[in-house]
Each structure stands twice: as C-alpha cells, then as structure tokens.
C-alpha positions in Angstrom: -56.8 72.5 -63.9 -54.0 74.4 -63.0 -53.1 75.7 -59.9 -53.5 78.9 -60.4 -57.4 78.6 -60.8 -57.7 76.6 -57.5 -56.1 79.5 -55.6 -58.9 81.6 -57.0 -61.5 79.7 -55.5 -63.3 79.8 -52.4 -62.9 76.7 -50.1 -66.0 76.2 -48.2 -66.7 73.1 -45.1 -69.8 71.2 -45.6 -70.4 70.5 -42.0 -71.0 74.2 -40.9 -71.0 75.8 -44.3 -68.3 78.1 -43.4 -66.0 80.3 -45.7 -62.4 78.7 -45.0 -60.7 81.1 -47.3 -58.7 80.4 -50.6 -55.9 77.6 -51.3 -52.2 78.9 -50.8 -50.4 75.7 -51.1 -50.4 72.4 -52.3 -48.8 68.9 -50.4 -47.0 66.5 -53.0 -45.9 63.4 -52.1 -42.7 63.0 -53.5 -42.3 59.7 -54.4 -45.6 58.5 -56.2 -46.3 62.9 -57.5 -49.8 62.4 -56.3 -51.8 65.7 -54.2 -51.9 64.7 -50.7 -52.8 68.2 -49.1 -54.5 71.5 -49.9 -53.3 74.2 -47.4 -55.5 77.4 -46.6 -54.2 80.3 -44.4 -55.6 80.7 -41.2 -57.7 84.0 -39.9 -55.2 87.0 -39.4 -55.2 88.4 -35.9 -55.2 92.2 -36.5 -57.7 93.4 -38.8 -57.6 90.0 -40.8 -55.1 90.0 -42.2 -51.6 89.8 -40.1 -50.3 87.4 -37.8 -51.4 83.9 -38.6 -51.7 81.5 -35.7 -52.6 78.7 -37.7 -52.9 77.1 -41.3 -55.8 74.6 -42.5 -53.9 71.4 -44.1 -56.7 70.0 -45.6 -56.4 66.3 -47.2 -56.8 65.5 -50.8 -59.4 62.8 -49.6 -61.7 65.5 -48.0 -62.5 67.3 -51.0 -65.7 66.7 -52.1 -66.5 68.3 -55.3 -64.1 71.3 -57.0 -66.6 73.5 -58.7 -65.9 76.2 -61.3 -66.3 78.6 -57.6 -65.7 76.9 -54.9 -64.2 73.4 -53.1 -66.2 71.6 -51.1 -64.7 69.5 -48.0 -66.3 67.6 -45.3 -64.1 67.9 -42.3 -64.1 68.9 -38.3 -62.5 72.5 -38.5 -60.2 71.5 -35.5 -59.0 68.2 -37.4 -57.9 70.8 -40.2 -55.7 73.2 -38.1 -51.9 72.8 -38.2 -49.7 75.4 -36.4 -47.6 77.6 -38.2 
C-alpha cells in the first residue's frame, strides 16, 4: 500500500465508533524504518476547518484492521490527542 491510499481513507475508533478524519502523516522510527505512528488532524475551530488545537498521534499498535475504506483503531480519544 502506499501512502497515498491511506490518506484517502477514513480512520474510524472502535470504542465510540466515531469519524476521526483522514491520515496526514506518518511516524518512522529512524533507526530500525518501521511505522510507529499514524497522525490525523484535529477538528478545526471555525467552520471546520481553521485553527487546529490538536492532532491525533495514533500508534501503529492500535490499528486494528486497514480496510480497502477505512482504519480501524481501538483507543481512548484523549490518549490519542497531542498538541500542536
């Protein structure tokens, strides 16, 4: 897969079933080239889409399935959050 398609897919939490949004970034680990983090921008204050407080870092472990539409993580919204 490259990372192209997984920015096209939806990320969605197990727990709540709640629409996170769509993956921005990826975390490398330098040393060893394995995926350690997917990162998902936060809400946008104004209509949406401007002013994020906050990013969802989302570990590698924590995925549960990638589908051909959506990723699928089990984890507490609040554990995910990482200021920006």
């Amino acid at each position: 897969m490259r990372f192209s398609e997984l920015c096209e897919k939806e990320v969605i939490n197990v727990k709540d079933c709640c629409y996170i949004g769509h993956v921005q970034d990826i975390v490398f680990d330098s040393e060893c080239g394995k995926i350690c983090d997917i990162v998902v921008p936060g809400p946008g204050k104004y209509l949406g889409c401007l002013c994020r407080d906050y990013e969802y870092c989302i570990p590698w472990v924590k995925i549960l399935k990638i589908g051909p539409d959506i990723v699928l993580v089990d984890m507490d919204e609040e554990a995910m959050r990482r200021k920006i």
